[in-house]
N, C-alpha and C positions, 0 to 999 in steps of 0.2 A: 335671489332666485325668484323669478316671475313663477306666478301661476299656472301658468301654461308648459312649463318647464315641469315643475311640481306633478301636472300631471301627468304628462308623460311619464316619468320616470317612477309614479303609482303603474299606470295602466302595464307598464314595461314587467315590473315587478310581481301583477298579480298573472299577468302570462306567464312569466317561471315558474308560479304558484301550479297552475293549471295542469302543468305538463306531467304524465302519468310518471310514476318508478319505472317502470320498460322502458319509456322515451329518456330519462335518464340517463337510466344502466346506459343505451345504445350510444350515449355522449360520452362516455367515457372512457379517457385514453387507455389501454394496457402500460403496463411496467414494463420498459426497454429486456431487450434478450440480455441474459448475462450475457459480458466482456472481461476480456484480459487486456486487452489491445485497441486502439481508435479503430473506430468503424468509419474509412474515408468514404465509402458509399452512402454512408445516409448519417452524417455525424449528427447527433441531438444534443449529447453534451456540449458545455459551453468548451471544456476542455479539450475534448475531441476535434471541436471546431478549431481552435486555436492547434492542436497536434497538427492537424489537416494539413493547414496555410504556412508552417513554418517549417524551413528546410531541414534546421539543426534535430526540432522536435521529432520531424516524419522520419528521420533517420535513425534517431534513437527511439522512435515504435517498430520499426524494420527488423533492427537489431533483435528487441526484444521477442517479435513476433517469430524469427527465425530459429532464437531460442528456444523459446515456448515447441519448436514443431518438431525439437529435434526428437531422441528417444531421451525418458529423464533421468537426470542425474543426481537427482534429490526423489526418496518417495514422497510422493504429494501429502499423505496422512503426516508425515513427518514435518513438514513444512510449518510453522512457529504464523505464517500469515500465509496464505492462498494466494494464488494468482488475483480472482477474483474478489476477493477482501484488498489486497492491493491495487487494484484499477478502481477499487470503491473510494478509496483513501486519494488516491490519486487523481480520481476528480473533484473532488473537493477543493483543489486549487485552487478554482474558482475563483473562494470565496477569500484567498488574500490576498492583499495589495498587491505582490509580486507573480500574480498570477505563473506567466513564463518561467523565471526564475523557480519555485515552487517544482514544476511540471519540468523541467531540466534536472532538477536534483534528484525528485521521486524516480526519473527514468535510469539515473547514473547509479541508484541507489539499487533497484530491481537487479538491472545486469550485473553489477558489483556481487551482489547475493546470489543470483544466480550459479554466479559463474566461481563463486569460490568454493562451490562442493568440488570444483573436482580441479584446484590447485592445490600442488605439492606444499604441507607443512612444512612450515619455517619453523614452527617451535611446538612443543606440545609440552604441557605440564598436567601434572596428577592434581585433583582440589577436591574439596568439601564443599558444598555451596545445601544454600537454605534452600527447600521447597526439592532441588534436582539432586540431592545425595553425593555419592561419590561419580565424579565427570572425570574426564579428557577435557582439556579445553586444549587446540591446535589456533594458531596463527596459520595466516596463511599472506602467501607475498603485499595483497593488496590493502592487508590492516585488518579486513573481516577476522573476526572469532568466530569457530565453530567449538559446540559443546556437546558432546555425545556421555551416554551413560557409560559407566567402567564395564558394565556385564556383558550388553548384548549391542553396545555400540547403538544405539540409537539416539537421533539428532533431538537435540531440545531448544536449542537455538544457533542462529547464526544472526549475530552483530555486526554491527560496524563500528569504528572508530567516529568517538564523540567528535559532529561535525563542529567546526569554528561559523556560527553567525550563519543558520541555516533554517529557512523559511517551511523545510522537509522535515521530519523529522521518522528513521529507521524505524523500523518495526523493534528491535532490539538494539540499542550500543551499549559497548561496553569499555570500563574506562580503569587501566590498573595504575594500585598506588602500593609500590613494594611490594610484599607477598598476598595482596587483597585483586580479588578482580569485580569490580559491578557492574551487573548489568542492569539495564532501565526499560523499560518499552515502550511503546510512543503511548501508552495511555495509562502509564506511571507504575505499573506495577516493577517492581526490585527484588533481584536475587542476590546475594552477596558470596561471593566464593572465598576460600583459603587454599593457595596455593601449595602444594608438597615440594617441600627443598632438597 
């Protein structure tokens, strides 16, 4: 590095120095508006961007968004992950090699969970589970587990079936072995249920 290089790259450095806290503050960016859903008008996330441009992606943000506007079928206080705690997770794609892949599964995973508050039980059993008491846990046709308290019905999760070789990972699944049901959450905490025969 030449001398004259060197100095620039002083003189550069003590102008940043120079510059008041006001001048600063005035350079710095805000934190994006909450999101549930890509923003195609002004997309900043890398994931957004990639939702944007891809046919499969914009369709299953459509879907969701559609969802999202209808009246709800889950109380949101109930909901085990947020809209927005979900779209936070879900851009974070980003940062795996399967980007797309990633960002297909978190959207198939959303509407999945969505949409199975309000498909008919296929099975329901009575359990015991650690940390949630005595539960309901219902199937439902698409594999989701929903798990409500015995007393006053209220939702403490909704799972999905442990996926096979998946870059996503549910807010909750859950995986039974005989009269045991577990649940996991994507950031490892574990319930363990006993089923009533």
């Amino acid at each position: 590095m030449g001398v004259a290089h060197r100095s620039a790259i002083l003189v550069a450095s003590f102008g940043l120095l120079a510059l008041s806290a006001p001048a600063l503050a005035q350079m710095a960016v805000p934190p994006p508006a909450t999101q549930t859903t890509a923003d195609c008008a002004r997309p900043v996330y890398a994931s957004d961007q990639l939702v944007c441009g891809d046919t499969e992606l914009r369709q299953l943000d459509a879907r969701l968004t559609a969802i999202l506007n209808m009246p709800a079928a889950l109380n949101g206080s109930a909901l085990i992950e947020s809209d927005d705690q979900w779209f936070k997770r879900r851009s974070r794609c980003a940062f795996e090699t399967d980007h797309r892949g990633c960002l297909v599964q978190s959207y198939r995973d959303r509407l999945a969970f969505l949409e199975s508050a309000t498909q008919m039980r296929e099975r329901t059993w009575g359990a015991r589970c650690t940390i949630w008491g005595q539960v309901e846990i219902d199937r439902v046709p698409n594999g989701y587990m929903l798990v409500r308290t015995r007393n006053d019905q209220s939702l403490r999760a909704i799972a999905a079936p442990v996926p096979e070789q998946s870059v996503w990972k549910p807010a909750w699944t859950a995986m039974m072995r005989g009269s045991r049901i577990d649940f996991t959450s994507h950031d490892g905490r574990r319930v363990s249920c006993k089923t009533k025969r």
